[in-house]
N, C-alpha and C positions, 0 to 999 in steps of 0.2 A: 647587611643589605639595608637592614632598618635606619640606621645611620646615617649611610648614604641617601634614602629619600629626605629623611629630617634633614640633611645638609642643605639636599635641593632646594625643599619646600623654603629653607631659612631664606637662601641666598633669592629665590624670586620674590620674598615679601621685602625684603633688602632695596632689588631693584626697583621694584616699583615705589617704593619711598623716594627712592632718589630720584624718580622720571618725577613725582608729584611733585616735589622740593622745586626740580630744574624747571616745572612748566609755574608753578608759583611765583619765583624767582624773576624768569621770562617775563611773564604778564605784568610783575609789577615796577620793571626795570632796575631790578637789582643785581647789576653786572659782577660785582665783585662775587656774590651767593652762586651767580650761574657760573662763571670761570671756575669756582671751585668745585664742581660737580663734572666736568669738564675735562676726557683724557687732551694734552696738548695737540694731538692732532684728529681729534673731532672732524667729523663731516657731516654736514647737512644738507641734502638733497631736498630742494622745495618744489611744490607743485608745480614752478614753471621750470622745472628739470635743470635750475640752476642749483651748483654745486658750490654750497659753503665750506672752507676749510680751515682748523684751527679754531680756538678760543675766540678770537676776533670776529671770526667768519661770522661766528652763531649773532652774536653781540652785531654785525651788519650787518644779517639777514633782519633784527627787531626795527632795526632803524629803518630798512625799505619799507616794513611794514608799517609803523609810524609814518615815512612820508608819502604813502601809497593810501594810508587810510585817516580821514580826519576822527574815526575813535573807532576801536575794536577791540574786542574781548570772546572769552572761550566760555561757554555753556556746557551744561550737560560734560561735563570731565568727567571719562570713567577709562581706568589704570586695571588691565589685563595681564596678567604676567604670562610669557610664551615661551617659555624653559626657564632654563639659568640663564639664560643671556640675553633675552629680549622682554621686550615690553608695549604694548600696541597703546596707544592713548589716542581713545575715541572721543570727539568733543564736535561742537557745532564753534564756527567762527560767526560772530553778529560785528556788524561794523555798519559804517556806512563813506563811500568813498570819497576821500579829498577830491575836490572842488567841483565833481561831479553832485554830490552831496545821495547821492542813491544808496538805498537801503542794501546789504547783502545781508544772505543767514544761509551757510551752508557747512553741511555735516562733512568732517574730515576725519582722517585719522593719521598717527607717526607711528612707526615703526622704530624703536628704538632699540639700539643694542650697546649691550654694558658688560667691563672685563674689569674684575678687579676694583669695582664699588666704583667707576668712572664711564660715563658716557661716550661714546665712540664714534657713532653713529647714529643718526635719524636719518628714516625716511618717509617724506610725508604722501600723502593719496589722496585723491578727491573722493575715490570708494571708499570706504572705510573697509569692507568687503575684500578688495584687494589688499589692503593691509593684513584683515586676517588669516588670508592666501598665504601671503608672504611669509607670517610668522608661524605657519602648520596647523593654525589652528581653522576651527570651522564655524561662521557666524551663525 
């Protein structure tokens, strides 16, 4: 039985490396580092309840976000591990918006799940709360 939690524990510090890696990656537009963290059929669920699919999917959700925002960035990144196979990443987005030029800052969070050292899924939340919901855990 001992084993078996030392497995656990191994494989959630596992994941949440790789959520850090993949949101690192992300931010910095390092396409080819995020593809490889990346199961092929990945989906990403974003706050406007649209559904990214695929490696590419992810890589053209950055790019809306690029031409949606004239700069933005993640604050406050903190990497929760939610069993063996999720990951919450709680963070604040600051940006400010293409050609509107208006300041945003608000706290979000992803719900991540990973099978096999590979990314699978994200889902994101304006709560971060409901994130925690999502993954069992309790804020």
């Amino acid at each position: 039985m001992q084993a078996f939690y030392a497995e656990a524990i191994r494989i959630s510090k596992q994941n949440v490396e790789i959520v850090e890696r993949l949101v690192e990656a992300f931010n910095s537009g390092d396409d080819e580092a995020v593809a490889s963290m990346l199961a092929p059929d990945v989906e990403f669920e974003s706050l406007t309840m649209q559904t990214y699919k695929g490696r590419s999917g992810l890589l053209d959700y950055r790019n809306n976000l690029d031409d949606a925002w004239a700069e933005w960035r993640t604050e406050a990144d903190r990497f929760l591990p939610a069993g063996s196979e999720s990951v919450v990443h709680m963070h604040r987005v600051v940006g400010r918006g293409r050609g509107s030029d208006i300041p945003v800052a608000q706290d979000i969070a992803i719900l991540w799940t990973l099978r096999a050292g590979k990314v699978v899924r994200g889902r994101a939340f304006l709560d971060p709360q409901e994130a925690l919901n999502a993954a069992g855990l309790e804020g």
